[in-house]
C-alpha positions in Angstrom: -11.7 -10.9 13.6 -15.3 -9.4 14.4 -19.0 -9.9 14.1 -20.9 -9.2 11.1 -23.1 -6.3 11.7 -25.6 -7.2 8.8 -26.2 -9.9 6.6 -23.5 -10.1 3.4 -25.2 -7.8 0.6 -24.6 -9.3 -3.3 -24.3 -7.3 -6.4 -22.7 -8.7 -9.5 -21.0 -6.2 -12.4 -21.6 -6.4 -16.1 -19.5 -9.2 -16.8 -20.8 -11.0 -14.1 -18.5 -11.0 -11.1 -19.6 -11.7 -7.1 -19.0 -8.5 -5.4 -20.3 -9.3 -1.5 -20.2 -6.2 1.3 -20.7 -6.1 4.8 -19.6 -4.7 8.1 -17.4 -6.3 11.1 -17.4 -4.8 14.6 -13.8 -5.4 15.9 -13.9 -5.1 19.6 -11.0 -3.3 20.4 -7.9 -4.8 22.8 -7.5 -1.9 25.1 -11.0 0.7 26.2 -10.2 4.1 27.0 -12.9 5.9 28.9 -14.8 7.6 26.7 -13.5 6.1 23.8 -16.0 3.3 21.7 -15.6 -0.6 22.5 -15.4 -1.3 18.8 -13.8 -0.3 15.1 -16.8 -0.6 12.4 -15.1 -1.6 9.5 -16.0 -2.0 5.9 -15.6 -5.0 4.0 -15.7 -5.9 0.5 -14.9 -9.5 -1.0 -14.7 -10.4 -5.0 -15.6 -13.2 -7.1 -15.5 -17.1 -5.9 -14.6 -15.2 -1.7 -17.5 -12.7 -2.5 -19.9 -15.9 -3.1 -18.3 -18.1 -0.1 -19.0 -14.9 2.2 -22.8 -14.2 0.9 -23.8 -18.2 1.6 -22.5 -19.0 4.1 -21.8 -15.6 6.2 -24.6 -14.2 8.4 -25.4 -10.9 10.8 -24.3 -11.4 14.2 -21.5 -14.8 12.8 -18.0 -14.4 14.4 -15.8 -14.3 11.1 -12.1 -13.7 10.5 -10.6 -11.7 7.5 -7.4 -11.6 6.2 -6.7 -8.5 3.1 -5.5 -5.2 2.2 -6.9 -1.6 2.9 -7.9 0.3 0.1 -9.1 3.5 -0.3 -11.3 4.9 -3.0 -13.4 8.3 -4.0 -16.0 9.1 -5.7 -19.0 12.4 -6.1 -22.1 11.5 -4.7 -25.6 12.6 -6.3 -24.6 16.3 -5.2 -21.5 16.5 -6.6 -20.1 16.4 -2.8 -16.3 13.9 -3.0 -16.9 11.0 -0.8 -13.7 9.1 0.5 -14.1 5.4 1.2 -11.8 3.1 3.3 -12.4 -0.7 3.1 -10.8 -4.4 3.3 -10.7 -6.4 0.3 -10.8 -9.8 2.0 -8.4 -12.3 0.4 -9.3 -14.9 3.3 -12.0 -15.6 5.0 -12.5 -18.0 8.4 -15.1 -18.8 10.4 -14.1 -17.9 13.9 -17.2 -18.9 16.3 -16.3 -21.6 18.7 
């Protein structure tokens, strides 16, 4: 459960399918001194959860997500490997009060 750091971004593939991405700040339970108040993470939702997410999710909105981690590679424009660690949401709640 975090706060969206942006607004949802849309793309669709070739045949047509949602993908939605955006970022959640997940304040953490316990700060350590000199240790950040919050995990960035990365998430990415597909299809019919993809278009839920880019209507009705905005920057700054208090969501809750429920998925798997998935990591992925690929080279950028420099031929430099470029790891990638997301959640593929499954669920998706509104958590503001």
């Amino acid at each position: 459960m975090g706060r969206l750091t942006k607004d949802p971004e849309v793309k669709f593939t070739q045949n047509n399918t949602c993908v939605c991405t955006f970022g959640l700040a997940v304040n953490r339970r316990f700060k350590q001194e000199g240790q950040p108040d919050a995990d960035f993470i990365n998430i990415v939702a597909w299809a019919k959860t993809g278009e839920f997410c880019s209507k009705y999710f905005a920057k700054g909105q208090q969501v809750a997500i429920s998925g798997h981690l998935q990591t992925r590679s690929y080279d950028d424009k420099e031929g430099k490997k470029i790891f990638v660690t997301e959640v593929v949401a499954e669920e998706v709640y509104f958590a503001d009060s």
